[in-house]
N, C-alpha and C positions, 0 to 999 in steps of 0.2 A: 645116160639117164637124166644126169642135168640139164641138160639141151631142151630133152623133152617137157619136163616138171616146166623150164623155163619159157617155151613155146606157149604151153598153157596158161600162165599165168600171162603171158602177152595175148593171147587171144580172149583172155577175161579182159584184161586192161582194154583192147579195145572197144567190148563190149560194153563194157561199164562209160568210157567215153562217151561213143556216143549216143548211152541210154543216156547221159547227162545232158548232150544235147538237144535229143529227142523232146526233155523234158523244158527246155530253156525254148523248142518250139510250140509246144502246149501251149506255155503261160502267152508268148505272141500272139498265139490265135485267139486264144481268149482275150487277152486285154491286146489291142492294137499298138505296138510301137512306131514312132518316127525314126528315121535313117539314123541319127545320130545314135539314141538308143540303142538301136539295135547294132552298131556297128560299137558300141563300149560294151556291150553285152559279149559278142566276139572275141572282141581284144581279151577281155577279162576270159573268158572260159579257154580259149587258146595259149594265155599265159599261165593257168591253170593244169590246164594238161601236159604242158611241155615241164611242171615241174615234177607231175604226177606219173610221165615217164620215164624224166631224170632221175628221180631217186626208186624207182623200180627198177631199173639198170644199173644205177649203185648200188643199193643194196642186197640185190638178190642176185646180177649175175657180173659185180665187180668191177662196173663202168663200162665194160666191153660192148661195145653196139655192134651185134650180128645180124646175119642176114635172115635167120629166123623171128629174131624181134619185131622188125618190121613185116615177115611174115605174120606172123602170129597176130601182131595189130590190127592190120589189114585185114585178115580174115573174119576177125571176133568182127570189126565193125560192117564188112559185107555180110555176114550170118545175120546181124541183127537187121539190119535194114534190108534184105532178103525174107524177114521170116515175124521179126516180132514189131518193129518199126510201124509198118501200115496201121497193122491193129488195135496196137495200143496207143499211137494219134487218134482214128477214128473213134475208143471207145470213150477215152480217158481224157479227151477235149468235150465229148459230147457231153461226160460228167461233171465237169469243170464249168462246162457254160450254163447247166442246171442250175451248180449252186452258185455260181455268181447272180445269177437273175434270179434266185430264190432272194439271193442277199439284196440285190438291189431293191426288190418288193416289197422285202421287210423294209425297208432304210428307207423308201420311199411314203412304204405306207404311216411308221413314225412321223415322216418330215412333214405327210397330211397331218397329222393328228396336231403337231407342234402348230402349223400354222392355224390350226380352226379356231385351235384354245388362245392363240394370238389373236384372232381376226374376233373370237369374242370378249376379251378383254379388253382390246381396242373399241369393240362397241359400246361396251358396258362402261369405259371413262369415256366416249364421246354423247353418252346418254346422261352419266350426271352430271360433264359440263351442261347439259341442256338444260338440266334442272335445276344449278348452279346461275345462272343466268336467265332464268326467269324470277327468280326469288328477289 
């Protein structure tokens, strides 16, 4: 019966993996990275997981690394990208790129605003130097 509780818990572990990476591919699509980025983005979630399997193997099944383990990893991460992976890219970037371009409209529309009130301030002292210079 431990075997199995522990299969399970390996088959969420891989699930939750690579929903994390799932998620680490969103934000790429949304904001574009360069190579470099992206390859310390890797490193980091890959050092991340290997600690995140390490101490699920010590402390739930006593350091022992079976061959169910690695089942069970494997599995949860083929189900997910089998089954929830496509969809939740397709829907959950479509929503993500909404409100970033929401956000940029806003951010942009301020940056108008800041320049007008610039561009009439800037009028308005090169208008009373004109008056300043005729007196």
């Amino acid at each position: 019966m431990r075997e199995a509780d522990f299969f399970i818990d390996s088959f969420l572990a891989g699930v939750c993996m690579i929903a994390a990476y799932d998620m680490l591919r969103m934000v790429r699509r949304v904001i574009p990275h360069n190579t470099f980025w992206v390859s310390a983005e890797d490193f980091i979630y890959w050092i991340l997981c290997g600690i995140f399997i390490f101490r699920m193997i010590l402390f739930k099944n006593d350091g022992s690394l079976r061959i169910y383990t690695i089942l069970g990893i494997f599995t949860g991460i083929l189900y997910y990208l089998l089954t929830i992976s496509s969809i939740s890219l397709k829907y959950i970037v479509g929503v993500m790129k909404k409100i970033l371009h929401f956000v940029q409209k806003m951010f942009f529309f301020k940056k108008k605003r800041v320049q007008e009130k610039q561009k009439e301030r800037e009028q308005e002292a090169y208008e009373k130097k004109q008056e300043n210079e005729k007196i």
